[in-house]
N, C-alpha and C positions, 0 to 999 in steps of 0.2 A: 233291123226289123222290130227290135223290141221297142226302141225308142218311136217308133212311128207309132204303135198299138198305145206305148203311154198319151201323145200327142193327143192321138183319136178319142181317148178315152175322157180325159181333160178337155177337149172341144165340147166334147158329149155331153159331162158335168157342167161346163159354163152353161150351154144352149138351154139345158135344164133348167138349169136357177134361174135364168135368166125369164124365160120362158112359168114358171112358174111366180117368181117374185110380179111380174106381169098381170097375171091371171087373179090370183090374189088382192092385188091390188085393185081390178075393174070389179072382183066380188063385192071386194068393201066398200068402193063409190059407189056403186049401187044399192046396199043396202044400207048406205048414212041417207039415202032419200028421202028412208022411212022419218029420219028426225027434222025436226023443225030447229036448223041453228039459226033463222033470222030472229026465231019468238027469244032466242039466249041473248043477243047481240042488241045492241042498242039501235032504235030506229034510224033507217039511210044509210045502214053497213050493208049492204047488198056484199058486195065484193069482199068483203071481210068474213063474211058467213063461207064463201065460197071456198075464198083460199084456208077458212080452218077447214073446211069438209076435206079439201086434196088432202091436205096434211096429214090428216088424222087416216084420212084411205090407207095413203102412202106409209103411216105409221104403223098402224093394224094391219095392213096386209102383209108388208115385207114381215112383220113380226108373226104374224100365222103361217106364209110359206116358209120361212126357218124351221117351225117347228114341224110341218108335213116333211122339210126337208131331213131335216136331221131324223125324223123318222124312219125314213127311207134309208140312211144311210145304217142309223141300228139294226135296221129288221136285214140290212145285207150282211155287214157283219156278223148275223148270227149264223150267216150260215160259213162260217170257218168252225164255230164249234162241234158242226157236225163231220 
């Protein structure tokens, strides 16, 4: 029984991250729209502006839901001190 409740728990955690690292990531593509990377990038890199915005989504977001995650995970932790 106990090993089932860990299993659940640990699915629970994945769905999470998973689910979060996601969400994060559509946040930040949407707001690199506000920047203008074709005016950075040399003229007819259409697709090079592109692929740095995913990138950088993909970098800045996973790197902000980490840190909402790992918040979550402190602010549980504290409550063993109680």
């Amino acid at each position: 029984m106990h090993e089932e409740a860990a299993m659940t728990d640990l699915g629970i955690t994945g769905a999470v991250t998973l689910v979060s690292h996601f969400v994060f990531i559509m946040i930040t593509f949407r707001l690199l729209f506000a920047l203008r990377f074709d005016k950075l990038l040399k003229a007819n890199h259409v697709r090079d502006s592109q692929l740095l915005m995913v990138f950088l989504a993909i970098a800045i977001g996973y790197n902000v839901s980490e840190f909402f995650l790992s918040l979550l995970t402190a602010a549980h932790s504290l409550t063993y001190l109680l």
